[in-house]
N, C-alpha and C positions, 0 to 999 in steps of 0.2 A: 604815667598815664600812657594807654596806647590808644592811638587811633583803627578803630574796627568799624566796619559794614556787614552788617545781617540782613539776610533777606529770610525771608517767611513766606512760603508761596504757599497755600490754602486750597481747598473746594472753592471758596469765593471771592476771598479776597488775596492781593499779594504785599505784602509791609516791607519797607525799607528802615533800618536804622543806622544812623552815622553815629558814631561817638564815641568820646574819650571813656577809654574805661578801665577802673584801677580793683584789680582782684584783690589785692590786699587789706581792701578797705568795704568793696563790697557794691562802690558807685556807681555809675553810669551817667555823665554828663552829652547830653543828647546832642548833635551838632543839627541834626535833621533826621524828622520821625515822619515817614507819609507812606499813605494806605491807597490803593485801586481796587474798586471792585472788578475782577474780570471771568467771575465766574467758572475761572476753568474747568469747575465739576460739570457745566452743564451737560445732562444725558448721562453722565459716567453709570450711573445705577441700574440705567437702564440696559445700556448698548455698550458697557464694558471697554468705550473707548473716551478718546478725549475728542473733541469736536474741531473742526480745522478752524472756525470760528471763537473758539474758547482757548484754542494756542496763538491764533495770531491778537486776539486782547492781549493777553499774558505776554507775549515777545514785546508790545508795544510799551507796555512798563516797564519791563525790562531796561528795554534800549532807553528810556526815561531814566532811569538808576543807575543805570554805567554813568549817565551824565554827572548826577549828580556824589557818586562813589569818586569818579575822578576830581570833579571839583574839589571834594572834599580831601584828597589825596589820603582815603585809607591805606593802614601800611596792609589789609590782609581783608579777606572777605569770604562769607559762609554764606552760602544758598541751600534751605535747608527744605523741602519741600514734602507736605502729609499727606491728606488721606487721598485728595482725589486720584493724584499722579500715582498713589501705590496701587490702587487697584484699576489703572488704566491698561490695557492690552498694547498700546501705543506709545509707550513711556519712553521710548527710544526717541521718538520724535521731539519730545517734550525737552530731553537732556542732550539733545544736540542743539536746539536752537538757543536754549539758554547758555550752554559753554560757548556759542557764537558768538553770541554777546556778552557776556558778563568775564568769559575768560577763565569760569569755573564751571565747577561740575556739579550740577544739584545735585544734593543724598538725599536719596530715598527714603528719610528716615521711621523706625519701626515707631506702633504704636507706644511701645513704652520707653523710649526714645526721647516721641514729643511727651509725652508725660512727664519726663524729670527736667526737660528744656523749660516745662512752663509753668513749675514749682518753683527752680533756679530764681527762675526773672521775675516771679511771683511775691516769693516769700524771703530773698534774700535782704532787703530791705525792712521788713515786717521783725528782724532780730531786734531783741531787745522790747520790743512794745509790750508794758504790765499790760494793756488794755485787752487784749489778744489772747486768749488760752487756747494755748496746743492740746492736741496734735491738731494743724491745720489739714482740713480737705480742700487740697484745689481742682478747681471746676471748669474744666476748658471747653467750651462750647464751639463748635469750628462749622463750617459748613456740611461736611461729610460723617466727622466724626467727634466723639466726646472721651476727653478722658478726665480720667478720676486718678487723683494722687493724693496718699496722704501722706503724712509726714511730720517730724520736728524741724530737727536742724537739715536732715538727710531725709530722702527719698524711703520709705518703709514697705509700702506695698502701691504699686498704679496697672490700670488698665484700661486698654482703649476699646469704645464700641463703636459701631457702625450707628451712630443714633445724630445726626448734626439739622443743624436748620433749611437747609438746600436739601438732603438727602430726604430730610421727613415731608420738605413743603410738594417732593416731585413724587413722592411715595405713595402721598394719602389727600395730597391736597389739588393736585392736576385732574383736569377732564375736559377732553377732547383741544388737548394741547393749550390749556388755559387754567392761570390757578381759579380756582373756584371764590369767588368774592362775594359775600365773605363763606366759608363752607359754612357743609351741612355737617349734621351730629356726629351722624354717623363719619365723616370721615375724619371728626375729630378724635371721636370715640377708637377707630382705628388709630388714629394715631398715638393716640396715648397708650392703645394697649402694647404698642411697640415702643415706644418709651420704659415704658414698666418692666417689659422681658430685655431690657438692655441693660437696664440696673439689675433686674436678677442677674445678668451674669456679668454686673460690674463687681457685686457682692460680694461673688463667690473670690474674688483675689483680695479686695480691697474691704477693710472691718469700717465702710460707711458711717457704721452706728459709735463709735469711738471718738470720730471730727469733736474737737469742740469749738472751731472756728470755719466755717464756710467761706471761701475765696473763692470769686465766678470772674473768670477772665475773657475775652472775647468781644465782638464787635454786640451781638444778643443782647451779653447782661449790660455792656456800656450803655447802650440803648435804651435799656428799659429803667437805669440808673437816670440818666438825661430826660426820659418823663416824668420820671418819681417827684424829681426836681421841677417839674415845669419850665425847664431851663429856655430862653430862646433862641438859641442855636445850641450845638454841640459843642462843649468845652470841657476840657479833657482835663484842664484841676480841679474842677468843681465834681469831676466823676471819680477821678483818684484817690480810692481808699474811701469814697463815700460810702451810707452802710443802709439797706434797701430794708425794707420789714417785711417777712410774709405775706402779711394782708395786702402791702403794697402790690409785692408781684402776682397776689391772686387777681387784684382787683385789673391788675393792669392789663397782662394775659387775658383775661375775660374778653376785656374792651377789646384789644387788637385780633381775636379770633372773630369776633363779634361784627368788624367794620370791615368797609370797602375798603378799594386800594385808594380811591380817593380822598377817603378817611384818612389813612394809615399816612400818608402821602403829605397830608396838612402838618404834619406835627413838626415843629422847626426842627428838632433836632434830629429828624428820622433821614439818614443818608436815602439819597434815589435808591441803590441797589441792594439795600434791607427791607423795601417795601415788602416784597411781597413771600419774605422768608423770616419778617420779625416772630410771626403769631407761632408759628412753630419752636422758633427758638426759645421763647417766650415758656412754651409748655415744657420743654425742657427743663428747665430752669424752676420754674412750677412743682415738678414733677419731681427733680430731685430734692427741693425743698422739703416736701410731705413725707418722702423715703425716708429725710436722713432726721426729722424735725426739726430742721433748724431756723430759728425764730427770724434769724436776718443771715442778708449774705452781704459780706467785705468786698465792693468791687475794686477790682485793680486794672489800671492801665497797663502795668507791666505783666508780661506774657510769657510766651516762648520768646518771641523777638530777643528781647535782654538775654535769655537765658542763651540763645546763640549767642551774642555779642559775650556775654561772661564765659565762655566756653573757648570763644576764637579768643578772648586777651589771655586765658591762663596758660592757651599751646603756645605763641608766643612767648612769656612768660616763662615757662619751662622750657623753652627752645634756646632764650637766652640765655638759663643759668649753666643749662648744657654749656655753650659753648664758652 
């Protein structure tokens, strides 16, 4: 077993993982898993940078995770950082303040990249399940961006689109510097039709209509998993590998486009900083459903995060047979 730290820095949120992890078998024994919303993408869409406000959230988990990385006395650590940071103008700022603290250097990494990062952490676990017919389509919903990967054992075709829950809810759901509660038609209408032209050109790489297993990974589908359940808070066994129905996520989608934020805001399980970017990710999620027909979606806890951590233990791992 080795001991590995991954970090996952996001459009909105940033994830830490500590834990023991044995490539040979496929495991990942968690020592400490914890999430911060901080937003970084905020404005990225607009104004092409990162906000000095949106770096100093993000620094301050950080310096929360060095704590907790040392406590834990990782032998190695990977900061691996997606959509907002790749398309910021300012991203020098962003990778100096994190090497300050953390002592590495976040990678930039490309869209198809996180895509096989979050099939890895996804579906390496899922081997073996009769229950389960391949080829799995996994479904990452992130704040900026979404990718699509399909696959058996191995990565076969992914693609990433500029389509996430931050990026649609500032896109089509803001006016006059305020999300619109709850919106109108029309700018749902708008946003679904940019949903739609992102799958067309997720299509064009990725054979969509081929999945015979839907996998939705991300904070979105957890969410929307956690009201399907009427759960009373948010609990992350009760959402691991739980299996949503269509109708569920049409019904639900509906509701949460449909309510206030004070609505949105009541439901035990709804984190503060999902309020008011659930309803979008929601249609996402929606949206790929009706593309690909798939009757239910598999949600999984495990993500990109793992799939870093399975990544940093097998360099390791071949570093030691090396030597």
């Amino acid at each position: 077993m080795t001991r590995v730290a991954a970090v996952d820095c996001g459009t909105n949120s940033i994830r830490l993982l500590v834990a023991d992890a044995d490539p040979a078998t496929g495991t990942l024994t968690d020592l400490d898993r914890r999430m911060t919303i901080v937003r970084l993408g905020q404005g990225v869409d607009r104004t092409g940078r990162l906000a000095p406000e949106a770096l100093e959230r993000t620094f301050a988990a950080c310096r929360e995770y060095a704590s907790v990385i040392k406590e834990h006395g990782a032998e190695r650590v990977r900061f691996v950082a997606t959509s907002a940071s790749r398309d910021a103008e300012n991203r020098a700022d962003f990778v100096r303040g994190v090497l300050d603290i953390l002592g590495v250097e976040p990678e930039v990494i490309t869209g198809d990249q996180e895509a096989e990062f979050s099939f890895t952490g996804a579906t390496r676990e899922l081997t073996g399940r009769t229950d389960l017919h391949r080829p799995f389509l996994v479904v990452d919903i992130g704040g900026g961006s979404t990718e699509f990967v399909v696959g058996d054992d191995q990565v076969r075709a992914a693609r990433s689109v500029d389509v996430g829950c931050v990026r649609m809810t500032e896109r089509h759901l803001v006016a006059d510097g305020a999300v619109t509660d709850p919106p109108a038609e029309e700018q749902i209408a708008a946003m679904r039709a940019d949903i739609e032209a992102a799958l067309d050109l997720a299509g064009q790489t990725v054979p969509l209509a081929e999945a015979r297993t839907l996998v939705g990974l991300a904070g979105s589908v957890t969410t929307i998993s956690a009201i399907a359940q009427n759960l009373p808070a948010y609990d992350s066994t009760a959402i691991h590998h739980s299996r949503i129905t269509r109708a569920q996520v049409d019904e639900i989608t509906t509701r949460l486009l449909h309510s206030t934020h004070a609505e949105r805001a009541a439901i035990p399980s709804m984190h503060p900083g999902r309020v008011d970017v659930i309803g979008a990710g929601a249609l996402v999620l929606r949206t790929i459903m009706e593309r690909t027909g798939a009757a239910e979606v598999v949600v999984s806890e495990h993500d990109i995060l793992d799939g870093i951590a399975f990544s940093v233990a097998e360099e390791i791992e071949e570093g030691t047979a090396r030597d």
